[in-house]
C-alpha positions in Angstrom: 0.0 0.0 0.0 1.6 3.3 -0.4 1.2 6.7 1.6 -1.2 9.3 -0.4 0.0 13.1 0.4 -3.3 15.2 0.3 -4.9 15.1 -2.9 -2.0 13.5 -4.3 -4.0 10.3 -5.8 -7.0 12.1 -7.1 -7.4 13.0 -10.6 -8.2 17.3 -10.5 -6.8 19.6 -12.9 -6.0 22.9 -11.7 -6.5 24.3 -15.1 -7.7 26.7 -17.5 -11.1 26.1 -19.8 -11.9 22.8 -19.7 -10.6 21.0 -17.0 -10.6 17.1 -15.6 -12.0 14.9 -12.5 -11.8 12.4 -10.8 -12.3 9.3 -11.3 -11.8 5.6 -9.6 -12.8 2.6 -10.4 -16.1 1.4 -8.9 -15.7 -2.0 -7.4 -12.7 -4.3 -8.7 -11.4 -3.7 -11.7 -12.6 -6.9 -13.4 -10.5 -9.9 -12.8 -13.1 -12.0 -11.0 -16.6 -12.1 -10.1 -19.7 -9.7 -10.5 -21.3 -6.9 -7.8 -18.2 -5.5 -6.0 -15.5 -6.9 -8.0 -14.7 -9.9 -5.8 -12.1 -11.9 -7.1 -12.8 -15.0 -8.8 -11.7 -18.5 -7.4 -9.2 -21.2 -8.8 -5.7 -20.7 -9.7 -6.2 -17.7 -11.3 -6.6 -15.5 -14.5 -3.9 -16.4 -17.4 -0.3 -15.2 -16.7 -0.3 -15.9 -20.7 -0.7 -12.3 -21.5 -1.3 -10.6 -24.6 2.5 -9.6 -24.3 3.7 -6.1 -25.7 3.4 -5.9 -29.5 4.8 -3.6 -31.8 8.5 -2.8 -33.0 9.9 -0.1 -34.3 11.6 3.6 -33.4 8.8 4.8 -31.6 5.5 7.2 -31.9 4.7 6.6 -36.2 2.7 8.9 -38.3 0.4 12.1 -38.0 -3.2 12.5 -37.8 -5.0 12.5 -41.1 -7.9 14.8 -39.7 -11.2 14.1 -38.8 -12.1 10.6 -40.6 -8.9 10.1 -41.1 -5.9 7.2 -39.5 -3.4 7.8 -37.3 -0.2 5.2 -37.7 0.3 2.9 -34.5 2.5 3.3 -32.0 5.6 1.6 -32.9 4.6 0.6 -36.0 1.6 -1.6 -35.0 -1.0 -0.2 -37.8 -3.6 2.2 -37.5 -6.6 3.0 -35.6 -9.5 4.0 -38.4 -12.7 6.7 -37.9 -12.8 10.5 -36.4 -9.8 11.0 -34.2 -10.8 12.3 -31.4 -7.1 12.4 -29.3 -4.3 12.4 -31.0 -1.5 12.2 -27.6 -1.4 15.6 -26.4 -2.0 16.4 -23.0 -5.1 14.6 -21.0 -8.1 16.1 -22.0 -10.4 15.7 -24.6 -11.9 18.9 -25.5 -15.8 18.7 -26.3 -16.2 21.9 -28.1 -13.8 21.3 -31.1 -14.3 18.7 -33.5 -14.7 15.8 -34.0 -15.4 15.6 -30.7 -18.0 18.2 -30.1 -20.0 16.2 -33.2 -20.5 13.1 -30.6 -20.9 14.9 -27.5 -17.4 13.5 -26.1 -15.4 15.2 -23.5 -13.3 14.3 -20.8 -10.1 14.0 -19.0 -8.1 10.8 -18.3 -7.6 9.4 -15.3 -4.9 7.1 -13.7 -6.4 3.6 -12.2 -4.0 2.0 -10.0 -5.1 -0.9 -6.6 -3.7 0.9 -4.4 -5.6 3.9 -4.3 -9.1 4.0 -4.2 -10.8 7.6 -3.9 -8.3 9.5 -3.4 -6.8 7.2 0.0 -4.7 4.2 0.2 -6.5 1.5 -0.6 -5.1 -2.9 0.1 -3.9 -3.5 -3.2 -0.1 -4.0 -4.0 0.1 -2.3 -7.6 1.9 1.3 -7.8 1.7 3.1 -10.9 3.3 7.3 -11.5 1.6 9.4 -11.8 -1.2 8.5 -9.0 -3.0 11.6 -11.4 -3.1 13.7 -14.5 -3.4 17.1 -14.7 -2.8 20.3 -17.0 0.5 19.8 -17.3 0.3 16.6 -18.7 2.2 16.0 -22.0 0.2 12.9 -22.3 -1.2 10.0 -20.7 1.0 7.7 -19.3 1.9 5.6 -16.7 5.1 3.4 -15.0 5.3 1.1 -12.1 4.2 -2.7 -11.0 1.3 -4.0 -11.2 1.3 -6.6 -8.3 1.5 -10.5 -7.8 -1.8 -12.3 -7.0 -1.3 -14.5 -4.1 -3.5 -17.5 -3.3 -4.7 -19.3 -0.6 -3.7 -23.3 0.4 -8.0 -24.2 0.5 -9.2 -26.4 -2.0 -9.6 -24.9 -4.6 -7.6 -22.0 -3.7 -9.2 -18.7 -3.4 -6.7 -15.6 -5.1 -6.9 -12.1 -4.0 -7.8 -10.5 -7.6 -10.7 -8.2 -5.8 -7.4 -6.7 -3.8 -4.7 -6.6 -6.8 -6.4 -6.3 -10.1 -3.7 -4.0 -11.1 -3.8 -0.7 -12.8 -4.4 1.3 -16.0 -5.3 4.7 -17.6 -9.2 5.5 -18.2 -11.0 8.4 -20.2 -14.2 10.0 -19.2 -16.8 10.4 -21.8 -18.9 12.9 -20.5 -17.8 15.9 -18.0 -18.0 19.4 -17.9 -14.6 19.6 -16.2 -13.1 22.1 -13.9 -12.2 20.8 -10.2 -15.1 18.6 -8.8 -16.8 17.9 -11.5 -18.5 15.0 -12.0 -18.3 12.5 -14.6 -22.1 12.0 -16.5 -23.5 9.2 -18.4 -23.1 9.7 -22.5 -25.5 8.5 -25.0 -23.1 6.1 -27.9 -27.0 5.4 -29.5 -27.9 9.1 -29.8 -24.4 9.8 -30.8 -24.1 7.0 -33.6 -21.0 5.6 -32.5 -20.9 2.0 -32.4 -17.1 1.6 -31.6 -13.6 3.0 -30.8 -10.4 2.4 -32.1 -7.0 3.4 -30.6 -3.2 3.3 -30.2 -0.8 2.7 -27.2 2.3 1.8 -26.5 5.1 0.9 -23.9 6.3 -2.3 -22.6 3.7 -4.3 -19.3 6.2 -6.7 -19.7 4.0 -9.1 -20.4 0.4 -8.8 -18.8 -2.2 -9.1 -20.3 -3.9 -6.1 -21.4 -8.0 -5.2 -21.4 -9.9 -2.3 -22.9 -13.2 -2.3 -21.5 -16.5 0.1 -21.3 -18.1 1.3 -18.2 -21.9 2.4 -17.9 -24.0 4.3 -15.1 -26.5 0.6 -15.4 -24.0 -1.7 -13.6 -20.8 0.5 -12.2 -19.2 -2.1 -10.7 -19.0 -4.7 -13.6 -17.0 -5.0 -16.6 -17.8 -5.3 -20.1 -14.3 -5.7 -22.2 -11.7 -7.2 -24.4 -8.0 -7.9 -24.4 -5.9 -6.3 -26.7 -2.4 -6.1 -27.3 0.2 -3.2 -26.6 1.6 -1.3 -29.8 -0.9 -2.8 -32.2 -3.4 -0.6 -33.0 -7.3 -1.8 -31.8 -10.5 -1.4 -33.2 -13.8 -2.7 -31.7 -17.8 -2.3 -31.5 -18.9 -1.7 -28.2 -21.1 -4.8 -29.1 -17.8 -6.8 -28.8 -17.4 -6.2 -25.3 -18.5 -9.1 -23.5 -19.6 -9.0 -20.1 -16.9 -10.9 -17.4 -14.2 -11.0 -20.3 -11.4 -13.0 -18.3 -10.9 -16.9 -18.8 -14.1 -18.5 -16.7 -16.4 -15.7 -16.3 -19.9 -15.9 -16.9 -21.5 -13.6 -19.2 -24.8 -12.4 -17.8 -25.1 -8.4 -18.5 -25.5 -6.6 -21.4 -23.5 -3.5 -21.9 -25.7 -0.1 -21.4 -24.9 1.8 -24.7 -27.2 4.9 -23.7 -25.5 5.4 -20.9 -21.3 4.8 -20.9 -19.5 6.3 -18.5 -15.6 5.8 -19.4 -13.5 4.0 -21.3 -10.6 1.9 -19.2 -7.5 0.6 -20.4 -6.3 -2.2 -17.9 -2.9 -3.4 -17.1 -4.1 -7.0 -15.8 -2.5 -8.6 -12.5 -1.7 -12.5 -12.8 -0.5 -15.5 -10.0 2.3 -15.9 -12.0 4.4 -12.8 -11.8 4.5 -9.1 -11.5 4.7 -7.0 -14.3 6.4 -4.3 -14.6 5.1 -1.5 -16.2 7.4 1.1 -18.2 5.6 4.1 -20.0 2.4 2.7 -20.7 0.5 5.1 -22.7 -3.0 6.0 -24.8 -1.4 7.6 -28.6 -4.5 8.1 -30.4 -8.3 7.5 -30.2 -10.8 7.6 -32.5 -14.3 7.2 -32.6 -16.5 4.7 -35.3 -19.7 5.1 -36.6 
């Protein structure tokens, strides 16, 4: 667990205009179970990984414009639709477009176990920064995401509801400015049916989970895994409800009503990872 200095974990932007939130993670971040996140049972979640993907001398390509591609990080392809973030800083801005066409805007926020609400929370994980703000270049992150430990019982029971790691999510819908609060947006209304993106870094090998949020069911997961450097596309009908290896799909993903986006660096009982400049390139919306 590591010591939070005043505000220190909590995601405000002491900025000018528009301006983030906060923003943790309701429940555990979707390793195992439904309701409050609670770990699931067995020997655990993978360990495979998705590994880190991409080569290459870095950052590739500029933005096209609006409809346009941005190259992959890396030289892992590229992401296809209206860019709506193109790396800079950690706000997306609601009143320029594309974005002010969907009704997207936002800040992004850093998720890490260890810190839940702005205090130290059980889990292990430790990402830097424990927030974003205005002076943000862009949206990255560095540090472990923790070891899940097991019990001896039969069959063992693993602590993923404590360490289910860390990652970087994006608020669809806030007015920003310090204390505001992240509002439900409307994917239907908007006609967006999916986002594609860009990231790169090295998680050393964990493996890695973009997943939707909604207002409906705040504490569940609806997601996919996707690999670092390689450039992602998907529907949000894609996302599946309890994504991980075992889990039950029982909910269906509230489309009128997203809340954020999350990228997840996923925790494993085989090893830590560790996590060196994990960050969101580009993001574009599809219609």
């Amino acid at each position: 667990m590591k010591a939070i200095v005043g505000l220190s974990a909590l995601v405000v932007f002491a900025c000018v205009g528009a301006c983030a939130t906060s923003n943790e993670p309701d429940g555990g971040f979707g390793t195992g179970g439904t309701g409050a996140g609670v770990g699931g049972t067995g020997a655990g979640v993978g360990g495979t990984g998705a590994g880190v993907g991409g080569t290459g001398a870095g950052v590739g390509g500029t933005v096209a414009g609006a409809g346009g591609t941005v190259a992959g990080a890396g030289g892992g392809g590229a992401i296809t639709g209206d860019v709506i973030f193109t790396g800079e800083g950690a706000w997306v801005d609601g009143t320029v477009a594309p974005a002010s066409t969907y009704g997207i805007q936002g800040s992004f926020f850093v998720l890490e176990d260890s810190v839940k609400d702005g205090v130290p929370a059980d889990g292990e994980s430790d990402m830097t920064p424990n927030a974003f703000d205005d002076t943000t270049v862009k949206p990255c992150i560095s540090g472990t995401a923790a070891l899940v430990t097991c019990s001896t019982a039969v069959p063992p029971v693993c602590n993923y509801s404590t360490n289910w790691g860390g990652g970087i999510g994006m608020n669809l819908n806030e007015e920003g400015g310090v204390g505001s609060v992240p509002l439900a947006w409307n994917a239907t209304t908007n006609g967006v049916t999916g986002f594609s993106f860009t990231t790169s870094g090295n998680t050393d090998g964990a493996t890695m989970r973009v997943k939707a949020k909604d207002s409906v069911h705040p504490l569940d997961d609806f997601c996919l895994e996707f690999t670092v450097g390689i450039a992602k596309s998907f529907l949000l009908s894609d996302l599946t409800h309890n994504c991980y290896a075992g889990g039950v799909a029982t909910l269906t993903l509230d489309t009128t009503k997203l809340t954020s986006l999350q990228w997840q660096i996923v925790t494993d009982t085989t090893a830590a990872h560790t996590v060196t400049n994990f960050c969101i390139e580009s993001l574009a919306v599809t219609k």
